[in-house]
Each structure stands twice: as structure tokens, then as C-alpha cells.
C-alpha positions as CSV (number, residue, x, y, z in Angstrom):
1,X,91.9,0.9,-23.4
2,X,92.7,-0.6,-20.1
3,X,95.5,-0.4,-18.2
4,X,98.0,-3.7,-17.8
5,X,97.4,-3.5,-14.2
6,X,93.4,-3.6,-14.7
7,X,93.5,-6.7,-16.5
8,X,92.9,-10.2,-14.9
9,X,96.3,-12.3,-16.0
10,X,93.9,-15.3,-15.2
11,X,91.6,-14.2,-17.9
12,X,92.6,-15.6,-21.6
13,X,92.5,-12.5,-23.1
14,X,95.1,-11.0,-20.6
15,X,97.5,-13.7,-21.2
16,X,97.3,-14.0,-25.0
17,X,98.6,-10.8,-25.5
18,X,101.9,-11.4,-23.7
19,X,102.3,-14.8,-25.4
20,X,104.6,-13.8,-28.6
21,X,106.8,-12.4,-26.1
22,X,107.7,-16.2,-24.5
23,X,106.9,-18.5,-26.7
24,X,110.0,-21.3,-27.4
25,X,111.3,-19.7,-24.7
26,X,112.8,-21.4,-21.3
27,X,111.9,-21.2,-18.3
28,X,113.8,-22.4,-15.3
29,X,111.2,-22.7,-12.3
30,X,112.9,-23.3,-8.9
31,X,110.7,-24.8,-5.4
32,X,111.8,-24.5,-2.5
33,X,110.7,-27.3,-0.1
34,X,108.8,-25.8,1.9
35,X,106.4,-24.7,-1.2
36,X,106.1,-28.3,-2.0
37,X,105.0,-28.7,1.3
38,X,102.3,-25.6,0.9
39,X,98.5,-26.0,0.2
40,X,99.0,-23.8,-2.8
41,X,101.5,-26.3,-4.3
42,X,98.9,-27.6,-6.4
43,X,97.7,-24.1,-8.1
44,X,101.4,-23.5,-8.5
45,X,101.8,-27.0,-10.6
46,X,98.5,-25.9,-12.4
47,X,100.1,-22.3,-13.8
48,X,103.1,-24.6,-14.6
49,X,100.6,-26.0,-17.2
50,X,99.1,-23.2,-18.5
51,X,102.7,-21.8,-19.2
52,X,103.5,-25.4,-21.1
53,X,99.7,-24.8,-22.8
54,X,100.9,-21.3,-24.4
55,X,104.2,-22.9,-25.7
56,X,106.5,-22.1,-23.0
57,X,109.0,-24.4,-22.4
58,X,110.3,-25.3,-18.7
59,X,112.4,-27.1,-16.7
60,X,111.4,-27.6,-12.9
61,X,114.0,-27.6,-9.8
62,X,113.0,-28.3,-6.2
63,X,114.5,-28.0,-3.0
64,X,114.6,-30.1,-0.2
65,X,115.6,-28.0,3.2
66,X,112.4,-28.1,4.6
67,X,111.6,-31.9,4.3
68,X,115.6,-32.6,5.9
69,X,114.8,-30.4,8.6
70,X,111.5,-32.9,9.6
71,X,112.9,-35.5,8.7
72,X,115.5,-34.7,11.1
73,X,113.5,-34.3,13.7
74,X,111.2,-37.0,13.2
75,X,113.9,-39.2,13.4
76,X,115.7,-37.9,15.7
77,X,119.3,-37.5,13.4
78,X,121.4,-34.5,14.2
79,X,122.1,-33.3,10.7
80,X,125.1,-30.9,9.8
81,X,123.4,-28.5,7.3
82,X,120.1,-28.0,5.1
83,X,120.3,-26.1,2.4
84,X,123.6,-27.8,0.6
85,X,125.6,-25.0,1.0
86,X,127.8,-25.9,4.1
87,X,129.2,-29.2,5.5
88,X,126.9,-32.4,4.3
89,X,127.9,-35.5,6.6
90,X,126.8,-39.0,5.6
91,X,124.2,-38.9,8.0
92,X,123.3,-35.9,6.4
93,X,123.2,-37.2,2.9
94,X,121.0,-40.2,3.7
95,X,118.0,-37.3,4.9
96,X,118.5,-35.8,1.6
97,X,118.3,-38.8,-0.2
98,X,115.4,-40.1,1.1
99,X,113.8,-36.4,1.3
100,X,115.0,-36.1,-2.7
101,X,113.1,-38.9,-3.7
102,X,109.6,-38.1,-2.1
103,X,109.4,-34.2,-3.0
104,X,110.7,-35.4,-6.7
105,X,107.3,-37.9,-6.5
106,X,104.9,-35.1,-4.9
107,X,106.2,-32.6,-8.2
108,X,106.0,-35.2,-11.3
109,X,102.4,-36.7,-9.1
110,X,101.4,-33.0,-9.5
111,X,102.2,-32.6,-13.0
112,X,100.8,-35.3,-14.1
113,X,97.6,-34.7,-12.6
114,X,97.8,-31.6,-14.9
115,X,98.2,-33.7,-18.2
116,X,102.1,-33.1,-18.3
117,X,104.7,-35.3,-19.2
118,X,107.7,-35.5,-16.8
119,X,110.8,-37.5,-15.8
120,X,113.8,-37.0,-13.4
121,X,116.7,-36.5,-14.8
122,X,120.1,-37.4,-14.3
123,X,121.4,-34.5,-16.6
124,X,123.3,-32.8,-13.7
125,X,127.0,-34.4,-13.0
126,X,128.3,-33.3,-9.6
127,X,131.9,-33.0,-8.3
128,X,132.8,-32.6,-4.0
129,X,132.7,-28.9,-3.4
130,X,135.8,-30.2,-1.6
131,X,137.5,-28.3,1.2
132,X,137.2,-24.9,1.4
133,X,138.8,-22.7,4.2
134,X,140.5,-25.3,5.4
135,X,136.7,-27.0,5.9
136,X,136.3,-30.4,4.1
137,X,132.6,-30.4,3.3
138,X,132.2,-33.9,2.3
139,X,129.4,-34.7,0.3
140,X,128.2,-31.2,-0.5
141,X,128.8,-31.0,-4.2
142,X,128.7,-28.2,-7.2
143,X,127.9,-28.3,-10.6
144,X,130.5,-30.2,-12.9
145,X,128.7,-30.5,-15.9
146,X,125.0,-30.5,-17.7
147,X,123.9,-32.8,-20.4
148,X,122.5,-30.3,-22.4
149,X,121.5,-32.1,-25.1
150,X,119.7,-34.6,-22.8
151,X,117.4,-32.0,-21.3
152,X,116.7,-29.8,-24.9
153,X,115.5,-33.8,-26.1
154,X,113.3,-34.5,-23.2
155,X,111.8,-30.3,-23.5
156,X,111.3,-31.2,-27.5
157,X,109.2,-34.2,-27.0
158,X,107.2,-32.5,-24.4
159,X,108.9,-33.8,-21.4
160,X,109.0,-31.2,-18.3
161,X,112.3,-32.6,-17.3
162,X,112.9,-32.5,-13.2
163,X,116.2,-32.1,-11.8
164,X,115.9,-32.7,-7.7
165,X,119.2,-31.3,-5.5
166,X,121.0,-34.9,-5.2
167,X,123.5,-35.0,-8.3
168,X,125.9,-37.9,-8.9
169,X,129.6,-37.4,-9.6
170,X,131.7,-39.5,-12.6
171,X,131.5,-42.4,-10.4
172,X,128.3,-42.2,-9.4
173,X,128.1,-41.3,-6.2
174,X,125.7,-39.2,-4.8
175,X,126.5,-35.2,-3.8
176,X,123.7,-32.8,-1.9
177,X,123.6,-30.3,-4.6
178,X,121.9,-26.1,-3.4
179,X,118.8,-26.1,-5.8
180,X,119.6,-22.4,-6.1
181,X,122.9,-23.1,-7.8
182,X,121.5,-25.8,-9.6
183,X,118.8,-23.5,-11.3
184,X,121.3,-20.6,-12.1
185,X,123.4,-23.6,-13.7
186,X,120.9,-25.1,-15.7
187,X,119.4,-21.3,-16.6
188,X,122.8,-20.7,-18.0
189,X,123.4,-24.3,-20.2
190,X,119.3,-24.1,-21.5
191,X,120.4,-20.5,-22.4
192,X,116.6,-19.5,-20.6
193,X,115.4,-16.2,-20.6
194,X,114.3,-16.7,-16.6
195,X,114.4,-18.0,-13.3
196,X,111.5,-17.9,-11.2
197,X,112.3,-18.8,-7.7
198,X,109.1,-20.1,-5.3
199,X,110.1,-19.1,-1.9
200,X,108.2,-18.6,1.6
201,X,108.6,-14.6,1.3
202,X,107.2,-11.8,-0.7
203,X,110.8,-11.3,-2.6
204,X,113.8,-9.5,-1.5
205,X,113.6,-6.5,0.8
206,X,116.5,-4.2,1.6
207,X,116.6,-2.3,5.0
208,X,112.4,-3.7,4.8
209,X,112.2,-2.0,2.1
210,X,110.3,-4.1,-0.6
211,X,112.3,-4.5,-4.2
212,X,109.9,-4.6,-6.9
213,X,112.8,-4.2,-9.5
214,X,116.3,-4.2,-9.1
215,X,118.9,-4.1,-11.3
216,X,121.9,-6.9,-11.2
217,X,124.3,-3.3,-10.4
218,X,122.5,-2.6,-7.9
219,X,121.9,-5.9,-6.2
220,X,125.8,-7.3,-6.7
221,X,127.1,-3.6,-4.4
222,X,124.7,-4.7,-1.6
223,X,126.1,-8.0,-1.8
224,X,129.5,-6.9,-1.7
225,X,128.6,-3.9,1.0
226,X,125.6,-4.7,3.3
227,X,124.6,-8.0,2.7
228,X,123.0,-8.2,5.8
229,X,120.6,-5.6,5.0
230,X,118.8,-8.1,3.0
231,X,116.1,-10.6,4.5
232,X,117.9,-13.4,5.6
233,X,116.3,-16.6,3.3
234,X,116.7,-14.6,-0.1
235,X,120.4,-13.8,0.1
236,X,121.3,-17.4,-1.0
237,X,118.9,-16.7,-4.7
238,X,120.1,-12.9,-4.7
239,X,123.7,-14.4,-4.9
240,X,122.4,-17.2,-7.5
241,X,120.3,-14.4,-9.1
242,X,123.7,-12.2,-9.8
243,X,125.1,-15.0,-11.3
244,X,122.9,-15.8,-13.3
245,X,122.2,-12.3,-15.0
246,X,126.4,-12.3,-14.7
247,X,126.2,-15.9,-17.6
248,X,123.3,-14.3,-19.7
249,X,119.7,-14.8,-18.0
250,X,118.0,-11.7,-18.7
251,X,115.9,-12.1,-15.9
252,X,115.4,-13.2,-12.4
253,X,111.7,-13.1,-11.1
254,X,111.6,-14.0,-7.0
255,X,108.1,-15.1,-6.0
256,X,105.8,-16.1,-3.0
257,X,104.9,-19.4,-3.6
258,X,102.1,-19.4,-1.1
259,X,100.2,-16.5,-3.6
260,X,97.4,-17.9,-5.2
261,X,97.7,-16.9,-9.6
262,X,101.6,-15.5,-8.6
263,X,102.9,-17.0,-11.6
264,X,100.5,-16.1,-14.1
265,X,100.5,-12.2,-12.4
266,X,104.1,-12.2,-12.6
267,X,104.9,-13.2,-15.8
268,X,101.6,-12.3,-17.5
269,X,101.1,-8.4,-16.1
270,X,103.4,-5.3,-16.1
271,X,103.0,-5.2,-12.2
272,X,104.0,-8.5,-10.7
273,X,103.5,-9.4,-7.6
274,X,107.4,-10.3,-6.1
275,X,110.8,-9.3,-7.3
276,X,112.2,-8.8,-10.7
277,X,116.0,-8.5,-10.6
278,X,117.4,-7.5,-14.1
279,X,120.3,-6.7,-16.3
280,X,121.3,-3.8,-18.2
281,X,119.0,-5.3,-21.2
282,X,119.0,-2.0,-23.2
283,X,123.2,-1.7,-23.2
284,X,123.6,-1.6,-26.8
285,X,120.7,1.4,-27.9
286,X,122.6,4.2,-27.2
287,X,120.8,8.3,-28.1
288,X,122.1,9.4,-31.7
289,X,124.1,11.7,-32.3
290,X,124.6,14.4,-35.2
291,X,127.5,12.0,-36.9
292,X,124.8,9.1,-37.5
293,X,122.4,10.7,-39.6
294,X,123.8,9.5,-42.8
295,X,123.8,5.4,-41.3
296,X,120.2,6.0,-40.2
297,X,119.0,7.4,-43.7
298,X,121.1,4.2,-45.4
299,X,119.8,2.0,-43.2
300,X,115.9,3.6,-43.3
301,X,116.2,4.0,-47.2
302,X,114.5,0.8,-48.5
303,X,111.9,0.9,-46.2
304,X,110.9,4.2,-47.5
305,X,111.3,2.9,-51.0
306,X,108.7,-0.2,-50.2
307,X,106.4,2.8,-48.5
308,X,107.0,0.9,-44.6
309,X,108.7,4.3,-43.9
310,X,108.1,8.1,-43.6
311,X,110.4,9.7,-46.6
312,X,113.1,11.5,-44.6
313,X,115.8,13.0,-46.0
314,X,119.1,12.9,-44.6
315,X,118.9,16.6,-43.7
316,X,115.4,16.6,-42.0
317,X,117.3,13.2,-39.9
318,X,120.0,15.7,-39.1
319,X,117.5,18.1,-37.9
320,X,115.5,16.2,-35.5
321,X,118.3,13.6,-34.2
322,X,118.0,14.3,-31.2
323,X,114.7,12.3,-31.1
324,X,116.6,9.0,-32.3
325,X,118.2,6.4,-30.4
326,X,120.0,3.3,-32.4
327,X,120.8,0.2,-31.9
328,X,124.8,-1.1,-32.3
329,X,126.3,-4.3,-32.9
330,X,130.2,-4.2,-32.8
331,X,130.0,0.2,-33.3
332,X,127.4,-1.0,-36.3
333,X,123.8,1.0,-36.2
334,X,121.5,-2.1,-37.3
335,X,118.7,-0.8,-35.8
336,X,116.4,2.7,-35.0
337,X,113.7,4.1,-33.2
338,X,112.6,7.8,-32.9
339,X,110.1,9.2,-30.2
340,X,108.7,12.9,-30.4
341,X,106.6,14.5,-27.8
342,X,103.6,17.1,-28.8
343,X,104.4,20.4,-27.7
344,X,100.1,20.8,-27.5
345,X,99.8,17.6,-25.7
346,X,102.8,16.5,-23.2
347,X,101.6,13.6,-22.0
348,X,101.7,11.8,-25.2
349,X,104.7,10.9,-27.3
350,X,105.0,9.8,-30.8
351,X,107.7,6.6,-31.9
352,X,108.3,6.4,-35.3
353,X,111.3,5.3,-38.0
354,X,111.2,2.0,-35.9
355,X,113.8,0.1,-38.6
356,X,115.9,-3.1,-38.3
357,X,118.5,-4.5,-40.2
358,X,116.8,-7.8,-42.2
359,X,119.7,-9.8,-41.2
360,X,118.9,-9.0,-37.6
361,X,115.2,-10.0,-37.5
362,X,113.7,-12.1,-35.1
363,X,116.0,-11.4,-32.5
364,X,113.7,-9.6,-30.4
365,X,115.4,-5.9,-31.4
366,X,112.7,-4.1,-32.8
367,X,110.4,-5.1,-29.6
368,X,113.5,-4.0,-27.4
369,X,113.5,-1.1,-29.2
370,X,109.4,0.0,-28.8
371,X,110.1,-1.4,-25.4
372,X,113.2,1.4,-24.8
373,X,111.3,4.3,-26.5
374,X,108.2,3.7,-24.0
375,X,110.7,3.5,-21.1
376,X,112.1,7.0,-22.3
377,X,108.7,8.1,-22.9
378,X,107.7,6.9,-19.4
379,X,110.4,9.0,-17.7
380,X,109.8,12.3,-19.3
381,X,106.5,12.1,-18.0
382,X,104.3,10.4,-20.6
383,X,101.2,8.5,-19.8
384,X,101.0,7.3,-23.7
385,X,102.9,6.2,-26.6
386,X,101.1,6.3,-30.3
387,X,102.9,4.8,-33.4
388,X,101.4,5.0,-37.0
389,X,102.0,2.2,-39.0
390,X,101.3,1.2,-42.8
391,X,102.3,-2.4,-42.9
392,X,104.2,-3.0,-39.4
393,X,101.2,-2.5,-37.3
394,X,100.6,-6.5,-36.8
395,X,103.8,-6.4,-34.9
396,X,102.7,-3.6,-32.5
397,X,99.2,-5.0,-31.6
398,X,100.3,-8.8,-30.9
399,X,104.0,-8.1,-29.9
400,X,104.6,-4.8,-28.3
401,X,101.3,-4.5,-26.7
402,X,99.5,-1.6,-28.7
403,X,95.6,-1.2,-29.7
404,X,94.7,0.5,-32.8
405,X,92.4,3.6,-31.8
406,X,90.9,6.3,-33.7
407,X,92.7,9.4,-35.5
408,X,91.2,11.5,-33.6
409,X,93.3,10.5,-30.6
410,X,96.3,12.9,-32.5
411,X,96.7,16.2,-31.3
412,X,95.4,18.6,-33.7
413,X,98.5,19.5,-35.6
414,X,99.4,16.1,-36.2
415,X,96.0,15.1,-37.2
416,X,96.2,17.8,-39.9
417,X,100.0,16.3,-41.2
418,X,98.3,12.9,-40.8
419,X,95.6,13.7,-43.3
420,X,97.5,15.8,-45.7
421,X,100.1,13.1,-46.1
422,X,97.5,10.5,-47.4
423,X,99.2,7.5,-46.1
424,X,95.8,6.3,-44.5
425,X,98.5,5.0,-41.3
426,X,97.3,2.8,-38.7
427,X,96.6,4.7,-35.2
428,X,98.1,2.6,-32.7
429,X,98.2,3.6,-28.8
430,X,99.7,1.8,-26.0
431,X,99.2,3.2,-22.2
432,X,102.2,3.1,-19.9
């Protein structure tokens, strides 16, 4: 089987097999400006569709601090800040206005070229960000509120709804809005399981050192510590990026938006191509321990009894415990996973007794637990995970990314237990 990495994410095939794991799911896709502006714009509006195609839903947010800055100079106005984080005089205003409306044309002009629906929206209410530090900053606004109920009705009549950075307040009067803030906003109100901020650089680097991954922790002590040791134009999205993991988006994805396929690579392959900044996703699977062998043989018992399940008895869970790791929900264990290595073949690791509560499916636990067990198994060196399966194995092939193989792929003392037990298992392998 090939790797993730090997496969094309522009080929079909590639794709499909990620597409249980988003589907109904939001996306909030933030452009900065100066990606509208970019040739690649185009191919970026393009991978916008294909997402839509495969049943993801999105919402699109655009920036404007590249078109106020020409605009600026074209007409010779002196304006008092671009990105809509400090001081917006009216002169100011009028630039963003103007530069609003013809970057909100080039995006829906764009999508609908691609066969896609979209309007602008007026979901987003603004309020003055008001004085702060003793600095009135006029018509710079924040967030006041989101009509979520207006945006979920555009998204379930296949409307890409477009929110641009100039927001009007009760009266309505128009505010320059950061499109950063307004995508961690609207990520948090559409309850989306990402952000994928365009930008002009490869992600965020620390002391020039490139972050593939980072974890919110992480990223909020630099923040609070060395904030200058990251590149200057992402420390406005790693602050927006914080709070949105902080208000319960799993995941923050920074990309170059002048990278041909970056979308589809990023989302679509194990590798990526910019920054992934995530949250402590796996917070509630915790390692058993010798006192949760009776909850794990309750809660595994009727799936032995329907034959889903290896028998185990409560003893033989006692004995081996220390290869379980459960899932809690208020100090409740709703959920389990095991994962063995073979003593004759190290690099290989076996998950198995992979149970969740009925009540609890379709949550996404049991693929967060496969997903956990591989990240264990990836850490203590393995290079492969194998699950047999009698009646689950549909759920490992199109959700959690494993092929069925061979038996023979067993190490020789577990091919012999294989056989002897009769259960004619699925073999299913997935490569880390």
C-alpha cells in the first residue's frame, strides 16, 4: 500500500478516502487581499469547489489591506491603518469601502465561474472598537453579533455565503472590520471544524524555523513570551488562531495562497504543505488503569455477545491493561481502544477491543480513538498499525484510512492464534 505522502491529493482516489472525515462539516476559508490579487486566485476558487463537490460546506472571508494600500496610493489619500486593527479615519473608511466592494465582486465572479452559488452577506453586526489606551479608533469596529441562522440558511440551500471586512453596526453605519477576527468569529458561531487562512507566506515560522504543527500551548507561551520571534504578517492569524482553538475550532490550517493544489494537499494529505495549529484534541482518552477493568469488560460485553468482539474476560482485561486507553465523559469510560506490539516484529502494532458506547455514536470517538492508538503506535516506533475486524471493518477502510491485506502480513504467532480462533477476521493495515 502506498504511503499518504505518495498519493496525488489532486487525484480522485486520494481525495475520496479522506471524504467521510469532512463531510457536513464547515469550513471557514479566510483571503487575504493580496491573494485575491494573485494569479493563483483562480485555482484557489476552483479547490473551493471541489471541497463544496464532496459535501463540504464553507463560508468564504476576504481581506482588503492590500487593495487600501493601492488604492491609497493611486489616489494619493494618506490613510491611517490597513489591516483594521488600529486607528480607521473616515478617509480611511471610504478606501475600504470602495476596496470592500471590488474584492467581494472578483470572489463571488470567481465562484461563480465555478458553478457556485454565492451572496454577500450582511450576517456580521459591528460595534466601534471604541477607545482603547486612551486611543479613540473611530471607525475600526469588532464583532457584536452573527446571525447564525441567516448563514446555516444560505450554507443549506447551497449558498457559499461571503462575509467582506466592512460590518455595519445597529444603526447601520459602516465599521472596517480585521478579516482575521472576523473568521475566528464566524468559525466559532458556525461551530466549524477549521480555518484555513490564504496568506503571502509559507505559514508561521519561529526564530525561521518553519511550524508544520503546533499545538495551541505551545503557540499562546510565544505569544505571551517572544512574540517577536514570529514572522511578522502571521502574528495577527496566530493570535486569531489561539482564539479560535481557545472557543472550540479544532483546527487552524495557515496556507500559502500563491501554491498551486495547497488546499487540496492540505486538507486532503497527511503532510500538508503550510501550518497546522491544533488543540489538545485527544484530552479526554486517558491510559487505563488496573481499577477500569471491570467498566471496560461491561461496556465490551454485548459486543462480544453479538461476536463484534474478542471474548475477554475480565481477568485476561486485568492482565493486559496496560495496552488499553479509554475514553471519558464526565469520569464515565464510554469508549476503548487497545494496541499491542509483536515482540517478533516491532515495527508493527496490533489495535483491537475498539468499543463505543451506542449512545455516543456518530460523534467522531471511535475514529479519534484509531486516530490516538496510531499516534501511540507512531511514537514507540511503529511504521504499521493492523486491526482485525468481523463486522466493523467498513469503518476502518472508508473512515480511518486502512486497506484490508492478506493474513499473511501477521507475524507468525499471531497468524497461528488467528487461525485457531476461526473467526475468519478481516486483515486490515494502515501505514503511518
Amino acid at each position: 500500500m502506498a504511503n499518504d505522502a505518495d498519493i496525488n491529493p489532486t487525484d480522485l482516489r486520494g481525495i475520496l478516502k479522506y471524504v467521510p472525515r469532512f463531510q457536513g462539516q464547515i469550513f471557514v476559508i479566510a483571503i487575504d487581499g493580496s491573494i485575491v490579487a494573485d494569479e493563483n486566485f483562480q485555482n484557489l476558487i476552483t479547490d473551493i469547489a471541489v471541497l463544496r463537490s464532496l459535501g463540504i460546506k464553507v463560508v468564504v472571508v476576504h481581506g482588503i489591506g492590500k487593495q487600501i494600500e493601492e488604492l491609497s496610493v493611486s489616489r494619493k489619500i494618506p490613510i491611517s491603518d490597513a489591516a483594521g486593527t488600529g486607528v480607521t479615519d473616515a478617509a480611511t473608511l471610504d478606501l475600504a469601502i470602495r476596496a470592500s466592494g471590488r474584492v467581494t465582486h472578483l470572489v463571488i465572479e470567481d465562484l461563480t465561474q465555478n458553478n457556485l452559488k454565492a451572496a454577500l452577506t450582511n450576517a456580521v453586526r459591528s460595534a466601534p472598537l471604541g477607545i482603547l489606551r486612551g486611543i479613540d479608533h473611530l471607525f475600526t469596529g469588532k464583532v457584536d453579533r452573527i446571525d447564525k441562522e441567516f448563514i446555516t440558511q444560505l450554507i443549506s440551500t447551497g449558498v457559499v455565503p461571503v462575509v467582506n471586512p466592512v460590518a455595519y453596526d445597529r444603526d447601520g453605519r459602516p465599521l472596517r472590520v480585521n478579516s482575521d477576527l472576523l473568521a475566528a468569529e464566524l468559525a466559532e458561531a458556525l461551530q466549524a471544524s477549521k480555518i484555513i487562512f490564504f496568506t503571502p507566506c509559507e505559514g508561521i515560522t519561529i526564530g525561521n524555523k518553519f511550524q508544520h504543527q503546533i499545538s495551541v500551548d505551545t503557540l499562546r507561551n510565544v505569544l505571551a513570551t517572544k512574540p517577536e520571534s514570529i514572522n511578522e504578517p502571521m502574528r495577527s492569524k496566530a493570535a486569531h488562531a489561539v482564539k479560535a482553538i481557545e472557543t472550540g475550532t479544532p483546527r487552524i490550517h495557515l496556507i500559502d495562497g500563491r501554491v498551486i493544489d495547497g488546499l487540496l494537499t492540505e486538507i486532503f494529505s497527511n503532510e500538508g504543505v503550510g501550518t497546522l495549529v491544533h488543540g489538545n484534541e485527544y484530552q479526554q482518552i486517558r491510559h487505563a488503569t488496573r481499577r477500569d477493568a471491570r467498566a471496560i469488560y461491561n461496556l465490551t460485553r454485548s459486543a462480544v455477545k453479538r461476536e463484534e468482539l474478542l471474548q475477554r474476560t475480565q481477568q485476561a482485561i486485568e492482565k493486559s491493561i496496560e495496552s488499553f486507553h479509554v475514553f471519558e465523559i464526565d469520569e464515565n469510560i464510554i469508549a476503548c481502544v487497545s494496541l499491542a506490539q509483536y515482540a517478533e516484529s516491532p515495527k508493527a502494532a496490533e489495535l483491537g477491543s475498539l468499543y463505543v458506547m451506542p449512545f455516543y455514536h456518530d460523534r467522531g470517538i471511535g475514529r479519534k480513538m484509531v486516530d490516538y492508538a496510531c499516534m501511540v503506535a507512531k511514537q514507540r516506533g511503529c511504521d504499521t498499525v493492523i486491526a482485525l475486524s468481523t463486522q466493523a471493518y467498513t469503518f476502518f477502510t472508508s473512515v480511518c484510512g486502512f486497506e484490508e491485506a492478506n493474513k499473511e502480513v501477521l507475524p507468525e504467532s499471531r497468524l497461528k492464534a488467528y487461525d485457531d480462533s476461526g473467526r475468519n477476521s478481516k486483515v486490515l493495515v494502515r501505514k503511518l
